[in-house]
GUMIVEX-590527 format. One record per residue (C-alpha): x, y, z; residue number from 0; residue in one letter. Coordinates in pm, 1 decimal, padded with zeros to 6 digits. Layout:
BEGIN
<node><c1>X</c1><c2>Y</c2><c3>Z</c3><i>NUM</i><aa>A</aa></node>
...
REM end
This chain:
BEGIN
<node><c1>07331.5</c1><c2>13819.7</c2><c3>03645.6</c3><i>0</i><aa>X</aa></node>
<node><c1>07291.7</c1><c2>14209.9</c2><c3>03653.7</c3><i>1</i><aa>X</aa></node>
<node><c1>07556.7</c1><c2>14202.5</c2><c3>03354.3</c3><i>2</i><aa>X</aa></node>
<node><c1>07330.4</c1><c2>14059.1</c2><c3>03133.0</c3><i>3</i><aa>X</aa></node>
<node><c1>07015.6</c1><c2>14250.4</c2><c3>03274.1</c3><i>4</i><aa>X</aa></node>
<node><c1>07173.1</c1><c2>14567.8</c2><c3>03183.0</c3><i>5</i><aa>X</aa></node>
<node><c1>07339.5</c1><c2>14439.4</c2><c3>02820.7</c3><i>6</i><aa>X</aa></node>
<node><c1>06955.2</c1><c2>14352.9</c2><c3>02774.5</c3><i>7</i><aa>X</aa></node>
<node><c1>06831.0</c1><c2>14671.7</c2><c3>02882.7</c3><i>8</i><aa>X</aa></node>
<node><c1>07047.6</c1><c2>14847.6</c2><c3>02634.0</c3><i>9</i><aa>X</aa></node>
<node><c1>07004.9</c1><c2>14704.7</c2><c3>02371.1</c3><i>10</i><aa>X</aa></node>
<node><c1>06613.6</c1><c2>14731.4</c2><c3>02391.0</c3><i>11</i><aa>X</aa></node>
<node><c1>06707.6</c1><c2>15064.2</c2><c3>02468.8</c3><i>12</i><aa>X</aa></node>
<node><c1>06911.4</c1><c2>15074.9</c2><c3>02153.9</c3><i>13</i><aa>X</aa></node>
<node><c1>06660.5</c1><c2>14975.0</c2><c3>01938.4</c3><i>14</i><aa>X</aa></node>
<node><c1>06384.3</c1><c2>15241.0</c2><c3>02059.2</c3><i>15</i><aa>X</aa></node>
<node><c1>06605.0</c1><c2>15494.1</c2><c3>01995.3</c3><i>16</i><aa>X</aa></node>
<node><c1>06675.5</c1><c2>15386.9</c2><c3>01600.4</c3><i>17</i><aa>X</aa></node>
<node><c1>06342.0</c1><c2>15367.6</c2><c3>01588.3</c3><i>18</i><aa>X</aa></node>
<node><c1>06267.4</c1><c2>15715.0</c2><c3>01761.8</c3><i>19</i><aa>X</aa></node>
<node><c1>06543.6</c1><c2>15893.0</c2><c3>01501.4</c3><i>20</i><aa>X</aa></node>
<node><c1>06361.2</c1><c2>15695.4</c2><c3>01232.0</c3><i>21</i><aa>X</aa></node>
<node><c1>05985.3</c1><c2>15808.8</c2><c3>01301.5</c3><i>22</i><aa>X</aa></node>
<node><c1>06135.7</c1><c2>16195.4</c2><c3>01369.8</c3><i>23</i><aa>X</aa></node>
<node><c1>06331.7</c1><c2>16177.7</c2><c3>01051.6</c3><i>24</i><aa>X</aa></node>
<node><c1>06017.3</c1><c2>16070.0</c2><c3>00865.6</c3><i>25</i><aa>X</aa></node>
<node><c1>05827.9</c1><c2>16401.3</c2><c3>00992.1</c3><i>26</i><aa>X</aa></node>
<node><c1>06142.7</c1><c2>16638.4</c2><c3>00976.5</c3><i>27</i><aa>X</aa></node>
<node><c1>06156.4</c1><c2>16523.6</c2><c3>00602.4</c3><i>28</i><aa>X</aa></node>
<node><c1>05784.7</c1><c2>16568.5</c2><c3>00509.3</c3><i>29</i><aa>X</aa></node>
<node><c1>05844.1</c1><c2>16952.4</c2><c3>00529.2</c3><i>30</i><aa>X</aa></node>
<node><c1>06176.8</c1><c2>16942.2</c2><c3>00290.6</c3><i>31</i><aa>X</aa></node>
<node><c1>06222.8</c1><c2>16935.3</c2><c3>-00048.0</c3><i>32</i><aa>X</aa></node>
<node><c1>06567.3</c1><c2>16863.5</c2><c3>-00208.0</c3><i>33</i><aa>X</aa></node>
<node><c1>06758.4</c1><c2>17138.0</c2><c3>-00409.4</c3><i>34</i><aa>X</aa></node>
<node><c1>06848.3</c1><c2>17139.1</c2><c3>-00746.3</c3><i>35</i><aa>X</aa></node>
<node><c1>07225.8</c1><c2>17180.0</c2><c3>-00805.0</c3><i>36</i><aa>X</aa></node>
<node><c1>07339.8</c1><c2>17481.0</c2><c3>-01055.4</c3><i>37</i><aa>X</aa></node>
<node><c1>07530.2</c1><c2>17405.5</c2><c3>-01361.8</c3><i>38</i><aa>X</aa></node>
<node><c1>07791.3</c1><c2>17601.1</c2><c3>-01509.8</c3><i>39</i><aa>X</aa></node>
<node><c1>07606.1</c1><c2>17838.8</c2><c3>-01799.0</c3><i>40</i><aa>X</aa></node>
<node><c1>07242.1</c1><c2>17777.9</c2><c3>-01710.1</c3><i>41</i><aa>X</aa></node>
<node><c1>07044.2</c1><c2>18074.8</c2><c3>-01616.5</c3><i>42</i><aa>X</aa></node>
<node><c1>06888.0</c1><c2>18140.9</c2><c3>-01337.6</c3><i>43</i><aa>X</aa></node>
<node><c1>06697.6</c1><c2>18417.8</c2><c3>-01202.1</c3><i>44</i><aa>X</aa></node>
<node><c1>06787.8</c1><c2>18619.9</c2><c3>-00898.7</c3><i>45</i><aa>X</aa></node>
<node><c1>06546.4</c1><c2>18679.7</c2><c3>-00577.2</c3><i>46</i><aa>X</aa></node>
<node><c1>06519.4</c1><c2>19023.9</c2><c3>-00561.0</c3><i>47</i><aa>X</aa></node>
<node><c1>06447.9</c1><c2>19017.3</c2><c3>-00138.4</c3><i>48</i><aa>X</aa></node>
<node><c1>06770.0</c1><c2>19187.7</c2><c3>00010.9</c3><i>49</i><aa>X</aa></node>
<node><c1>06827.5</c1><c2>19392.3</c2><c3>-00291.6</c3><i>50</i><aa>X</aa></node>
<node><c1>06746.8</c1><c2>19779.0</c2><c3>-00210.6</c3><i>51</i><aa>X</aa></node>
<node><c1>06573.2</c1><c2>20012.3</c2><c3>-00427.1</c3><i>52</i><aa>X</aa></node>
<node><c1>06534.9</c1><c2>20388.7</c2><c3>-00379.1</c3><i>53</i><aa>X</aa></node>
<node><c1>06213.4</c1><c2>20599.0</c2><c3>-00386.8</c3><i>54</i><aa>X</aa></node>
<node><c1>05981.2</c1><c2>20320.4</c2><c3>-00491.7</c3><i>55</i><aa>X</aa></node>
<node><c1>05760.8</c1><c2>20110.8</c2><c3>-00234.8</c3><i>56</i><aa>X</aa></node>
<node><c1>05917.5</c1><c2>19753.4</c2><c3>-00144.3</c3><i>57</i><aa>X</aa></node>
<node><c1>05570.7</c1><c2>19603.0</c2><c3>-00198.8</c3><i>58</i><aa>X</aa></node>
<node><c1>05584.7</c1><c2>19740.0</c2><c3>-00591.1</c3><i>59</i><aa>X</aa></node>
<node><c1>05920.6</c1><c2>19664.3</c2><c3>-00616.1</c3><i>60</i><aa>X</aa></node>
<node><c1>06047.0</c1><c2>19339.3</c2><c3>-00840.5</c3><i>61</i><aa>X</aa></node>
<node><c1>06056.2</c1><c2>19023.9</c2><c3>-00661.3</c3><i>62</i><aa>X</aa></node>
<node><c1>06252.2</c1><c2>18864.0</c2><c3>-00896.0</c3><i>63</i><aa>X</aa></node>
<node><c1>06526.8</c1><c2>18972.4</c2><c3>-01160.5</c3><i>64</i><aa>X</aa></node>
<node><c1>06708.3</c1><c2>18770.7</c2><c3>-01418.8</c3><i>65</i><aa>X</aa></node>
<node><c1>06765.4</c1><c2>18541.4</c2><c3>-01625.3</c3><i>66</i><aa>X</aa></node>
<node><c1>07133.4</c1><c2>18556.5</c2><c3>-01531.3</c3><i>67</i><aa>X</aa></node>
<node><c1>07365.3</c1><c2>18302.3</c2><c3>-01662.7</c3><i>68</i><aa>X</aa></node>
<node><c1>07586.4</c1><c2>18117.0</c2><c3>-01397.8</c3><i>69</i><aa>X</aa></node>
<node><c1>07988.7</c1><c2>18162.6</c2><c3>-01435.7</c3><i>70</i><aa>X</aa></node>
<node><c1>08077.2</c1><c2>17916.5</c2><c3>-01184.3</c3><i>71</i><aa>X</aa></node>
<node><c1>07919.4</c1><c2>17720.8</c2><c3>-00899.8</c3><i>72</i><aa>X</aa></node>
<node><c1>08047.9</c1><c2>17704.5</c2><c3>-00548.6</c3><i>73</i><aa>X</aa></node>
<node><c1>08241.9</c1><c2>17405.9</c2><c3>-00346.7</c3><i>74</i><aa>X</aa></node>
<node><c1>07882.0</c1><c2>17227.9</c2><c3>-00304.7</c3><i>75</i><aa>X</aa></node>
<node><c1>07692.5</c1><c2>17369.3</c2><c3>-00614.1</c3><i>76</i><aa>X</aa></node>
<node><c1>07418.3</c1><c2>17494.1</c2><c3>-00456.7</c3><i>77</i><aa>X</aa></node>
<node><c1>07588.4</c1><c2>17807.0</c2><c3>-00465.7</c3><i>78</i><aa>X</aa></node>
<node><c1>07677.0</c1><c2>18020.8</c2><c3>-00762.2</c3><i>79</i><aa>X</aa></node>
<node><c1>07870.9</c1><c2>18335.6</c2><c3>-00888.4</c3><i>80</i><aa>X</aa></node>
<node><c1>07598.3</c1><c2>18528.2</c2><c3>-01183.1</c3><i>81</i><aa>X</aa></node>
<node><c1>07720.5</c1><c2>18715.1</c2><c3>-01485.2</c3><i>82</i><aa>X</aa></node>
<node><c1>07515.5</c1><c2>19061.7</c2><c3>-01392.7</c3><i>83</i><aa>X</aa></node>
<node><c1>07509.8</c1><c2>19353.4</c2><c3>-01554.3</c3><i>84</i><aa>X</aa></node>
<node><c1>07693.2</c1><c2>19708.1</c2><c3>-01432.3</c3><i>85</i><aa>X</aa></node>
<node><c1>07359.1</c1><c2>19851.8</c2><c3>-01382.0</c3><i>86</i><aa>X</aa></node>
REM end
């Protein structure tokens, strides 16, 4: 008799969870947006945030630099090695 009280209490338990996980999933999600993946030779332009500059003011300073053109991609291709110049 408790056997089947507590199989029945998990299970409703069970199912409150999936739909917990669901519901948080749903507002987790709402803030994302999916990436684009790089492709070999497309260019791409390069965020110029951790990239120091001498005697000018950071607020001045480029935020972005590029185009660059991609040489390869990393093991999930979100990632990519740039063809920059020796400048």
């Amino acid at each position: 008799m408790y056997g089947h009280y507590m199989m029945g209490v998990h299970k409703r338990l069970s199912e409150q969870l999936e739909t917990v996980r669901d519901s948080m999933a749903k507002y987790y999600n709402k803030k994302r947006r999916s990436i684009e993946k790089f492709k070999k030779g497309e260019l791409v332009m390069l965020n110029g945030k951790n990239i120091g500059s001498k005697g000018r003011c950071r607020e001045l300073d480029n935020k972005m630099y590029g185009s660059f053109k991609i040489l390869s991609t990393g093991h999930n291709d979100h990632y990519c090695k740039l063809e920059l110049p020796s400048s």
